[in-house]
N, C-alpha and C positions, 0 to 999 in steps of 0.2 A: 665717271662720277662728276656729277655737277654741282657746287657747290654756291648758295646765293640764299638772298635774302629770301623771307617766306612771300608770299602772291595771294591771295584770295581764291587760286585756284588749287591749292595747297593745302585748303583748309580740311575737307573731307579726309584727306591720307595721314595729315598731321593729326588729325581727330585719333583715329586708328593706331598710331604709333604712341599718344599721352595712353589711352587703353591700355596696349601694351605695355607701356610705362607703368601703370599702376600699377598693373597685376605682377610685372615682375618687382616691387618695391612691397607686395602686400597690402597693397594700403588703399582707403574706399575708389573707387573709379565712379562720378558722377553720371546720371546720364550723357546718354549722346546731344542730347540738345542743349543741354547745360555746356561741356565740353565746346561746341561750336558757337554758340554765344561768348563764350570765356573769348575763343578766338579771335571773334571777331570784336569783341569791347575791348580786349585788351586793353591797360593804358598808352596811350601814343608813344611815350617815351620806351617801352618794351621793343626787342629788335629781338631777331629771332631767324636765325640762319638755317637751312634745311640742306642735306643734303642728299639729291634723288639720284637712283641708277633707272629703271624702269620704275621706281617709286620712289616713295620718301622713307629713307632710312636711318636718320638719324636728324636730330637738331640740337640746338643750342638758343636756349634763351638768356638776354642779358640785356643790363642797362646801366649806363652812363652815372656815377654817383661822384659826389665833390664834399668836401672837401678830401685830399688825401694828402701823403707822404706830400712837402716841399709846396703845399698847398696847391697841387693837381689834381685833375680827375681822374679819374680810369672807369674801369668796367667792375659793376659787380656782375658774375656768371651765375645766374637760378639754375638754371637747371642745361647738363648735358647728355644725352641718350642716346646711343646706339642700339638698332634692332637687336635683340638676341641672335638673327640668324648672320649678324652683318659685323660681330667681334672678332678682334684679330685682323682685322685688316687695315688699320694705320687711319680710320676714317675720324675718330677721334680725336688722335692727335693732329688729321689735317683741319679738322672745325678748330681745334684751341691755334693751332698757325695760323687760320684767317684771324681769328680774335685778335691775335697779340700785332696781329700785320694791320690791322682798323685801328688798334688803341695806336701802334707806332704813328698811322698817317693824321692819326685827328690831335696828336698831342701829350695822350694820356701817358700817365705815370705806374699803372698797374692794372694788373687785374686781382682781383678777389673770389674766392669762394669758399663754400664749407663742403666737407667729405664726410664721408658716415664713417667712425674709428673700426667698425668692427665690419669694413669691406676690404679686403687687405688686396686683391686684385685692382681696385679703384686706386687704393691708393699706390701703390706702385707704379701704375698708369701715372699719375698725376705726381710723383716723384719723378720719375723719367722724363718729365717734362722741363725738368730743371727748376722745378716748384721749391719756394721752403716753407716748411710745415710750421706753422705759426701756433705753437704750443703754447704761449702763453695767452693767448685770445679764450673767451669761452663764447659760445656761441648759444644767443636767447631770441623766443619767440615768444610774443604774446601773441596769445588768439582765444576764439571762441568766448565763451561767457567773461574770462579775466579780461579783455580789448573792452569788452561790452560795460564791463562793470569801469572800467579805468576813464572811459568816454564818458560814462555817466555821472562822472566826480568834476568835467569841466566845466 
């Protein structure tokens, strides 16, 4: 298991694995060109760890955010995915070990993320990570027409 940053050579099987992603989540999956565009525009500051056996089986996407606790940085974590076929096997937890070992070397003070309440497998995972569940946060998104309307008031 290899575990490293993503590559431009990466992008076609990462492509393939967000698919997967969506469809196991429900939720719209873009085309394939939109998907590889996303890729490769990403914004610079985005970092995105992959890790391949004969493919790419899983990643993590995350980035750098300030101010935090003690007015440090750390990492906020978008999004982490293991293939369907590739659960159960600790790869999960060794993507959040690199994370927490990158936040350790560059300084940071945390990492951050949000969990979906009613995936109780996920969150167990991320319990056993030595996580504390930050109960008191509530977590907001603006998008779509409400972003659009809120930009057009500035």
């Amino acid at each position: 298991m290899d575990i490293r940053f993503f590559e431009l050579d990466d992008t076609e099987e990462l492509a393939s694995l967000f698919e997967e992603m969506q469809t196991y989540y429900g939720v719209f999956c873009p085309p394939r060109e939109t998907i590889l565009a996303g890729l490769l525009g990403r914004p610079p500051e985005t970092e995105i760890l992959v890790v391949a056996t004969d493919r790419i089986v899983a990643f993590a996407a995350f980035a750098a955010i300030y101010p935090g606790p003690g007015l440090k940085p750390g990492f906020f974590l978008k999004e982490l995915y293991v293939s369907a076929s590739e659960r159960g096997r600790e790869i999960g937890t060794t993507l959040m070990k690199r994370i927490a070992t990158l936040a350790v070397e560059r300084g940071f003070g945390r990492i951050d993320w949000t969990a979906a309440r009613a995936n109780d497998r996920l969150l167990s995972f991320y319990d056993g990570l030595g996580a504390d569940r930050k109960e008191d946060r509530i977590f907001y998104r603006l998008e779509g027409e409400n972003l659009v309307a809120l930009a057009g008031q500035a």
